[in-house]
N, C-alpha and C positions, 0 to 999 in steps of 0.2 A: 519255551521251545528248545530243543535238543538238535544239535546239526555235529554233523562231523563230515568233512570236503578235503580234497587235498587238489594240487597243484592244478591237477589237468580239467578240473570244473566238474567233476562227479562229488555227490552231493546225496545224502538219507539223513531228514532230520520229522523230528515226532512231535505232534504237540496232542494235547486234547479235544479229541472231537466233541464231544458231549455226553452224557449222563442217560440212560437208559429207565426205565421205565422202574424196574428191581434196583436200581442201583449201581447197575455195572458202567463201571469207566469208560468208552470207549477212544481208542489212539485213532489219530491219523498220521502215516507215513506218507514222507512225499521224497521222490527220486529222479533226480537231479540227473542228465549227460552234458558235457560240454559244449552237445550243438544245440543247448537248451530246453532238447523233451523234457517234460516234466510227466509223473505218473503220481497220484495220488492213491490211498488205500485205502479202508479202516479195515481194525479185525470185528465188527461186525459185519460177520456174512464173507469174510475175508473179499468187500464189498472193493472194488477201482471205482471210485471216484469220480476220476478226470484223467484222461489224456491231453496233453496242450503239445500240438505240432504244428510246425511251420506250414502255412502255404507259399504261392507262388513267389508274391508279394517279400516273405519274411514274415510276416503276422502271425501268431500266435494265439491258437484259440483251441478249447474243448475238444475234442469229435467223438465223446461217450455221450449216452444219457444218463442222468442220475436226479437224485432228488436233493433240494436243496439244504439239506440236513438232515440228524441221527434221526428225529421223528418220521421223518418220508421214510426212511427203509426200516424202522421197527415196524411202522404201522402197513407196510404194504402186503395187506392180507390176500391181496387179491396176485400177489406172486410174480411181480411183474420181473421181479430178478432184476433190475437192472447193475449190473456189473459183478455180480456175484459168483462164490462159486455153490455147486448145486451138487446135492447127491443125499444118501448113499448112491440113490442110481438116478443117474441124470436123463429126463427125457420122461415116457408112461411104461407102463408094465398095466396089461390089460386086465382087469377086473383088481387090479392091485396083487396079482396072487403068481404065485409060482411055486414050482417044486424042484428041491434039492434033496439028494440022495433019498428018495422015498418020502420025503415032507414037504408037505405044503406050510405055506409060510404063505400070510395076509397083511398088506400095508393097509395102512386107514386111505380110503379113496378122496381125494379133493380136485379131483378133475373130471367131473359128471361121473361116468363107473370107472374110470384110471386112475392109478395111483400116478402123480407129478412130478418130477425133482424131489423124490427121494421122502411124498408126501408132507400131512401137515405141515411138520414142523421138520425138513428139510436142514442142510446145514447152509441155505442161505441165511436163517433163523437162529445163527448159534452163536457165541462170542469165540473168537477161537485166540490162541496166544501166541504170541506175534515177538518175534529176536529179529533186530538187523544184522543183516550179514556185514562180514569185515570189510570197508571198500577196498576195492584193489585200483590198481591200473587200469583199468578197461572196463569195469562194471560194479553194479551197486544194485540191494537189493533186500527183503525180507522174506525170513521163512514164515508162515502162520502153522500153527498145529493144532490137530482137534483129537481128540478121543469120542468116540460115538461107542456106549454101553453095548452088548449084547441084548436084544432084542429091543434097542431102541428102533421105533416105526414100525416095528415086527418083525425086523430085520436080523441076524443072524450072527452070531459073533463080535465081540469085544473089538473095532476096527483104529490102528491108529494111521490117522491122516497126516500127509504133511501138503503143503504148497508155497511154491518157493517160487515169488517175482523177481525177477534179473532183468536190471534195463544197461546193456551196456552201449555202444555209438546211436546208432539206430532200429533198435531190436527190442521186446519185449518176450521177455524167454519165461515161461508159465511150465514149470515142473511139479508133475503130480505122483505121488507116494502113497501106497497105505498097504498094511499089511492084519491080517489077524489072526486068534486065536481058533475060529470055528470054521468051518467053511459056511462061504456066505456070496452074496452078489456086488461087485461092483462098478458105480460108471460115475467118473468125476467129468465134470466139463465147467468152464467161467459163459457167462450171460453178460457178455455186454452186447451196447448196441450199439454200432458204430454209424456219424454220419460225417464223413468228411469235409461239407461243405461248413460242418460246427453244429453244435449241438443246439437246437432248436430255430435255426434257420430252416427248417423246413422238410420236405420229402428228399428222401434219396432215392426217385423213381429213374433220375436222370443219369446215377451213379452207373459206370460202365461195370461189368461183373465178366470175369472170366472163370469158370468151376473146371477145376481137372477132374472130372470123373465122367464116365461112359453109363454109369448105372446107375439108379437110387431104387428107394423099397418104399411105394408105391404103401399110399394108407388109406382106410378106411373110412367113414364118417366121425369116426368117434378117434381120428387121427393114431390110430394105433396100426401099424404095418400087417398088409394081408401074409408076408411070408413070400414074397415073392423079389429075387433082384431084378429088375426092369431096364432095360438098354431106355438112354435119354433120349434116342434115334426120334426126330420129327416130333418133338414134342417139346412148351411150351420150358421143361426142365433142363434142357439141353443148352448149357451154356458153356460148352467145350470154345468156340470160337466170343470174345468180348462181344458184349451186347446189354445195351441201359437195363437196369434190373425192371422196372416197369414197363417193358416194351412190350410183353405179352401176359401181364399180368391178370387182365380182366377177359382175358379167351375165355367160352366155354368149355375147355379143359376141363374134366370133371375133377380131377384131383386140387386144381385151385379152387374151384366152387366149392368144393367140401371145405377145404381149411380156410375160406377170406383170403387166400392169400397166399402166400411160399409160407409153408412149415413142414418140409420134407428132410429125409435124410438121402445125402449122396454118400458111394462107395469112391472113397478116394481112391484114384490112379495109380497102382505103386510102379512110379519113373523111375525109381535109381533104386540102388540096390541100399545104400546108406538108409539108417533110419526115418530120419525126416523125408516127410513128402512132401512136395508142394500140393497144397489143397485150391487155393483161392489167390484172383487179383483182383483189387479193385481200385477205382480210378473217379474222381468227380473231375470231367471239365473244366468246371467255373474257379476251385482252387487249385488244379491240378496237385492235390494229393493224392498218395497214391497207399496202399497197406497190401500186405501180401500178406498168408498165415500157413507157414508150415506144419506138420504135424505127423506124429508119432502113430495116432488116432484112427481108426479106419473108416470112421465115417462123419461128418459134419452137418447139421441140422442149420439149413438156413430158416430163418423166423423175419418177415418182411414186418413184424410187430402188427400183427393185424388185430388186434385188443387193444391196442393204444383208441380210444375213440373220445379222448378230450378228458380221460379220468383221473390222468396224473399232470399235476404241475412240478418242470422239468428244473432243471439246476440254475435255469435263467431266466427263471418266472414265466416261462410261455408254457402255455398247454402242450401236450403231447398229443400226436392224431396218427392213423396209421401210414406206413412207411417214413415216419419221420426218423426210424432207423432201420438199423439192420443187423441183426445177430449172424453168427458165425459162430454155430457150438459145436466144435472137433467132442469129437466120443464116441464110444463104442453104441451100434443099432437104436433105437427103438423097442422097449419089447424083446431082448436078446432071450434072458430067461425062458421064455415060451417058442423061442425059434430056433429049435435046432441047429439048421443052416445057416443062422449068422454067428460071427466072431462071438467066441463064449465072452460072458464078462464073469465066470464064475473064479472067486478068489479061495486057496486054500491054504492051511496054517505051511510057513516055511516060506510062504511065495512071496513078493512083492510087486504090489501094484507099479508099473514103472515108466509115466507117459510126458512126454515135452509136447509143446504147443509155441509158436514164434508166430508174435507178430511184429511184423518189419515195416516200419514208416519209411516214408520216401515224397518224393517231391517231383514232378515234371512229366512231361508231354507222355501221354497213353502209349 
């Protein structure tokens, strides 16, 4: 193992995760603050780990999901993402298909007729190359970088990725980059699931959720956006005021009966004029912690994990079941490419891609 720390208790040291299936090495980084967060990484799948934060107590525990080793996320065919980052386009693109400048361009479908996270083989699925940044005073962190070929997934353009973890006091600062050679489509976002009360203690139905947004875009059965932005006014999505995320989760609301669950996108609030927005709070009772997640991003995909149904064994040998987390995917729409009216995600040669994401751990009373 590899560690380099200095005075003040910040801390990025590497060892080896395990050996891949082809052969490939896989690192694990782990990131150190001095009021003891710990974040863990691999560049498979530019995958987090673990988060380990304080509750009430002082104690120190998990509140990501993951799988107990390199085998659980090479072999997870069935996409569960957990902790990953995803793309080229994160989220579906309907029939897989879209059109740029007069072309249609087809991704391979592996979400009934939607192309997923960026299809098959997704850059959850990618090895990507992984430099620690230099610790400073105040923060500590690794870049991962990927090159995604032109017409790799059927996608468009030669794209170079970067994503950059920064954990300094209390803060996990997620910076996303890429730029290309062709014009093509882009939407990055990270897949974890968070459960505050620790990872595999149970359901986060009880977890308090406050969502800064007034609006979301309202989907179909086949969970792909009719095109529509929807006020959250007297409906079951409306968590402007804090409220348990399970409190109305089993209403006949048709939009939860389609998806099992919360898997919507919200239009974040834009409060301040500065970049970041705040997106989200959330809150468990029992350990009173607390996460907030700002963001760059204009809309956020909560996922209550309603496909968890006992098929994955978790980072602490217990089954997984649904709501035993909860995603938080800042990104650009659903289905942008086919929706006029939403934020383009379309990327062109000269541009760069340029988006932050902060999640902010914390401790005490709602």
């Amino acid at each position: 193992m590899k560690e380099h720390a200095i005075n003040n208790g910040l801390s990025i040291s590497e060892k080896a995760y395990g050996t891949m299936k082809d052969g490939s090495q896989i690192s694990q980084f782990t990131l150190k603050n001095s009021s003891g967060i710990k974040v863990e990484i691999i560049n498979f799948g530019a995958v987090i780990t673990s988060i380990d934060t304080p509750d009430k107590e002082g104690h120190f525990q998990n509140i990501v999901l993951g799988f107990p080793n390199l085998s659980g996320y090479e072999d997870d065919t069935g996409r569960a993402c957990f902790g990953a980052i995803v793309g080229r386009y994160a989220n579906r693109i309907a029939g897989g298909k879209f059109e740029l400048d007069g072309k249609t361009y087809q991704i391979p479908l592996n979400n009934g007729p939607n192309a997923l996270h960026g299809g098959p083989i997704g850059f959850d699925r990618k090895v990507w190359q992984a430099e620690k940044l230099p610790v400073s005073q105040n923060q500590v962190g690794v870049r991962l970088s990927l090159q995604s070929p032109d017409g790799e997934q059927g996608f468009p353009g030669n794209l170079s990725v970067q994503v950059t973890y920064v954990l300094n006091n209390n803060e996990l600062i997620l910076h996303y980059q890429a730029t290309t050679d062709k014009s093509t489509v882009v939407n990055l976002t990270n897949h974890s699931y968070f459960n505050l009360g620790g990872e595999g203690n149970g359901s986060v139905e009880n977890h308090i959720l406050q969502v800064f947004a007034d609006y979301y875009t309202p989907a179909d059965a086949n969970s792909i956006p009719v095109g529509e932005i929807t006020p959250v006014d007297n409906t079951p999505m409306d968590f402007r005021r804090p409220i348990a995320v399970g409190s109305r989760m089993r209403d006949s609301f048709e939009q939860l009966v389609m998806a099992r669950g919360y898997d919507h996108n919200w239009v974040i609030k834009k409060q301040f004029e500065d970049k970041l927005q705040p997106a989200m709070h959330l809150y468990d009772p029992k350990s009173q912690r607390t996460l907030e997640i700002l963001t760059t991003q204009p809309g956020m995909q909560i996922y209550t994990a309603n496909y968890l149904v006992g098929n994955y064994l978790g980072t602490s040998g217990k089954m997984y079941r649904q709501t035993d987390g909860i995603a938080f995917e800042t990104q650009h729409f659903p289905d942008a490419p086919n929706k006029p009216n939403f934020p383009s995600t379309r990327l062109d040669p000269g541009q760069t891609l340029d988006e932050t994401t902060v999640f902010r751990f914390g401790v005490g009373k709602n």
